[in-house]
N, C-alpha and C positions, 0 to 999 in steps of 0.2 A: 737507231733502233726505235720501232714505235709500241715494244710490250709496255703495260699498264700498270704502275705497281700499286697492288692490291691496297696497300697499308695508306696510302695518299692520294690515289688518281695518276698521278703524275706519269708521264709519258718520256720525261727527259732525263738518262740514264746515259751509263757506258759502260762499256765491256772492260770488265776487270778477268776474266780467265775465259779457254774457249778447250773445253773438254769433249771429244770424239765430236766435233765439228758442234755440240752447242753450247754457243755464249751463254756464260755467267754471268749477268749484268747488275750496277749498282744505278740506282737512283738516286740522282742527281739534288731530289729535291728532301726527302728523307731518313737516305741512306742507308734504306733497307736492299740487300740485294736476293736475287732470284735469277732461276735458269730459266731460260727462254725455250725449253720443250714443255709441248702441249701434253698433259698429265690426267688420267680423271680423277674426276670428284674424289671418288671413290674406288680406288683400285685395290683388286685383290688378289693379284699375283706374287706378290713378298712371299707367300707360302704355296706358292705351287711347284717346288722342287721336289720333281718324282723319284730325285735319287735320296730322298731323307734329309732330315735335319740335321743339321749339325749341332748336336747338343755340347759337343764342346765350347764352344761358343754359346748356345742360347741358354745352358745349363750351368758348366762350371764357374765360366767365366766370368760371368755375373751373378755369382753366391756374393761375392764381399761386398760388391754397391749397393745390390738388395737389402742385405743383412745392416749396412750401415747407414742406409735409409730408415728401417725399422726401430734402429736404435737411436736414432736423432728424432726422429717424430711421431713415432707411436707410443710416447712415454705414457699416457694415460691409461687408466688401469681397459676401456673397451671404448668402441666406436665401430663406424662403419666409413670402408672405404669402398671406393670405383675405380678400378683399374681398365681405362681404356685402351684401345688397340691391343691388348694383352697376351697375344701371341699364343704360344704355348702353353700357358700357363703360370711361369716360374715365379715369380714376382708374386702373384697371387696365393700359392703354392709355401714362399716363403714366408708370407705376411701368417695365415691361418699356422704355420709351424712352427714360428715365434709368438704371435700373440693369438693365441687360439680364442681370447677371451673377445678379439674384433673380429664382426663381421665381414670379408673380403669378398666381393663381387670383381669379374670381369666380363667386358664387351669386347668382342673380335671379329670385325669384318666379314673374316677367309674361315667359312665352314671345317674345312680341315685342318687348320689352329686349334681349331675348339676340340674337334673329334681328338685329337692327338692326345690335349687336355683333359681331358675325361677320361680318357681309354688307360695312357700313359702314367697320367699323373694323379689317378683320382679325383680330379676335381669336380663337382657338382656343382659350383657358383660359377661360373663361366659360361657365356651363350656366347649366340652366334648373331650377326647381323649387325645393321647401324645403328648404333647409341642412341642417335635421336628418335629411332623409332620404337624404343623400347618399353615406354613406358612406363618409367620409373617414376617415383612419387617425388615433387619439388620439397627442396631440402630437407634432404634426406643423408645428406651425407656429412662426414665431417672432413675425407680428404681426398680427392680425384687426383689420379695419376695421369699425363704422357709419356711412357716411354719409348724417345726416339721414334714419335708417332707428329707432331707437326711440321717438321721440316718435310712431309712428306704430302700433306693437305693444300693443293691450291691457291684454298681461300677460305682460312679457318674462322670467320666471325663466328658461320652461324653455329659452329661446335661449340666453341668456346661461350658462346652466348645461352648455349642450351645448358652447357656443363655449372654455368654462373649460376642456372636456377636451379640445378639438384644441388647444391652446397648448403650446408646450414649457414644462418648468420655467425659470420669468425670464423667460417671452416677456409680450406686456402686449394688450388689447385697446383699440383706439383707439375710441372715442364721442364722435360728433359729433352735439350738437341744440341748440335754441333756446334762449337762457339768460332762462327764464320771467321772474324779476323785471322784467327790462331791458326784455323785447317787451311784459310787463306794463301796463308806464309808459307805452310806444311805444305802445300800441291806448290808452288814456285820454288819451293828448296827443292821438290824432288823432279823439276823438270830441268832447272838448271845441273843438277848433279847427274842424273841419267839422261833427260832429253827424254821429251813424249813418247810414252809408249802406249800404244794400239789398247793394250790388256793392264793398263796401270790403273792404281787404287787413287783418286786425286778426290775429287769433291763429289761425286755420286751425281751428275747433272740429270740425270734420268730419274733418279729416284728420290734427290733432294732435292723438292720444287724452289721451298724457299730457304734462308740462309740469312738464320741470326743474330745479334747483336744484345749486349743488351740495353742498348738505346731502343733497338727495333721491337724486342720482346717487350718491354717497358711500355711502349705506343699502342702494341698490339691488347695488353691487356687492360690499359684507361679505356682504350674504344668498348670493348667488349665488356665494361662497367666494374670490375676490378677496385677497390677502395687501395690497394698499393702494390708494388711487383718488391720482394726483397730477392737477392741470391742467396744459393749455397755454393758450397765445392765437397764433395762427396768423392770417395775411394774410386780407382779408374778400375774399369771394365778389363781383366786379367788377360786380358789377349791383345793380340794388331793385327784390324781387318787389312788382309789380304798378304799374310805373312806369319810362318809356319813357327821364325826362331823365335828362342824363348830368348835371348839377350833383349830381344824388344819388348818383351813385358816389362823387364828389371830397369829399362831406361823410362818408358812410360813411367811405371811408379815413382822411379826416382824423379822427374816432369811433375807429375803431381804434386811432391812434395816440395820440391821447388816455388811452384806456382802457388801454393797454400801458405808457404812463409811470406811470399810475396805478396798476398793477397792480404795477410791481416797487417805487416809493416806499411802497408799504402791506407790502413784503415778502411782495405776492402775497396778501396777505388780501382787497381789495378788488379783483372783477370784475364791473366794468361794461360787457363788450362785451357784444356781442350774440347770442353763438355760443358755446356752453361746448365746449370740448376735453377730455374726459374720457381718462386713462392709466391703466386697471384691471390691475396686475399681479398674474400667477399667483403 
C-alpha cells in the first residue's frame, strides 16, 4: 500500500481489516490507522436521508452523554461554547436547557441539519456552512466540541488549528470518536462469529476516514499546538448502530461500566471503552 498517513508522511503501513473491498490500513511508522477510500474535504451527505432522521438515535439516545457532559464541565456559573459539526441541533439544544446561563453556538456543514435545527428545535444559534469560514472572533470561547465529527475529516490540521485560535487562554477542545483498538476487536469478533456480511455494521470505512487511538489523538493535538491532551469516559450513547434489540443497550452499559472501573484501577492507563473522549487544552 502506498496511501500517505496524514499524521507523519509515512507511506509504509498494513492492512489491518478490509471492509466492502476497502483496506483499513495501520501505519507502520506512527501507528495511526486510516481507510484507504478517497473522502472529501468536506462532505455533506450524513444528512441527506430523504426518508427523516432517525431521532431516536440522534435524540433519545443521546440525552444521557449530553446531559453527563454538561454535568462534568459546565460546572461554572456561564461561558460560551462551539459546537462543531452539530447536526441537528441536540447537543446544543441541551447545553442552553441545562445551563441557560451559557452562551451555545453551533456550526453544520449540511444546510438541512441546520433547517431541521431551527424549524424542529427552536434553535437560533446554529448556522450553516464551514467553521472556518465563519468568522468568529479569536478566543472567544471557553469550550469547542466534536461530536463524532473527526473520524470523518481527511485531514484535520487546519480545523483544529482554526478551532486552537477561537479558544480562550485555559479553555480546552472536547473530541469525541471511535476508540479504534476496541471497535478493532469488535469488527473481527463479529466476522469470526457470523462471517462477512455484504450489509454489516463493522468499522464505517466509507465514512470513517481516520481511526483513533489515543497515542494518535495525543500526536494529532501537540501538532496542532494543544499545551496537553487529557481523557475522559463519559456515559455510552443508549442505542447499537445497526441493531434494533434492547438487550444490546444493557450490555453496552454494562461495557461501560466495566471499562470505567478498569480505567481508574489501571490509574487511567488502560481504556477499553468504546468511545475515546479526548480534552485538548489551549
Amino acid at each position: 500500500m502506498n496511501q500517505v498517513c496524514y499524521l507523519c508522511g509515512s507511506t509504509q503501513n498494513k492492512t489491518v481489516f478490509v471492509e466492502n473491498s476497502i483496506p483499513i490500513v495501520k501505519c507502520l511508522n506512527c501507528g495511526h490507522a486510516f481507510s484507504t477510500y478517497e473522502q472529501e474535504e468536506h462532505y455533506e451527505g450524513y444528512w441527506d436521508d430523504e426518508q427523516g432522521y432517525d431521532l431516536e438515535w440522534w435524540d433519545k439516545a443521546h440525552r444521557e452523554i449530553y446531559k453527563d457532559f454538561v454535568g462534568k464541565f459546565l460546572k461554572v456559573k456561564s461561558g460560551r461554547i462551539l459546537d462543531v459539526g452539530c447536526g441537528l441541533g441536540f447537543f446544543v439544544k441541551t447545553v442552553q436547557t441545562m445551563r441557560p446561563s451559557w452562551e451555545a453556538i453551533g456550526y453544520e456543514i449540511s444546510e438541512k441539519a441546520v433547517k431541521f435545527g431551527r424549524e424542529k428545535n427552536g434553535l437560533t444559534t446554529i448556522f450553516p456552512g464551514i467553521v472556518q469560514e465563519s468568522g468568529l472572533p479569536k478566543e472567544s470561547f471557553d469550550i469547542i466540541t466534536l461530536w463524532d465529527v473527526i473520524e470523518h475529516i481527511p485531514k484535520p490540521h487546519s480545523l483544529l488549528q482554526y478551532l486552537y485560535g477561537l479558544l480562550k487562554p485555559g479553555g480546552f477542545l472536547f473530541v469525541q470518536t471511535p476508540n479504534f483498538p476496541v471497535q478493532l476487536f469488535k469488527a473481527r469478533l463479529k466476522v469470526f462469529l457470523k462471517g462477512m456480511q455484504a450489509d454489516g455494521h463493522y468499522l464505517e470505512a466509507k465514512d470513517h476516514i481516520n481511526d483513533y487511538t489515543e497515542k494518535t489523538l495525543g500526536l494529532l493535538s501537540t501538532q496542532c499546538g494543544f499545551s496537553s491532551t487529557k481523557f475522559a469516559i463519559l456515559k455510552p450513547i443508549a442505542s447499537v448502530s445497526g441493531s434494533k434489540a434492547k438487550i444490546g443497550v444493557v450490555l453496552k452499559k454494562g461495557f461501560y461500566y466495566f471499562t470505567l472501573a478498569l480505567w481508574y484501577a489501571s490509574f487511567k492507563s488502560i481504556n477499553l471503552n468504546l468511545t475515546l473522549f479526548a480534552l485538548m487544552k489551549k
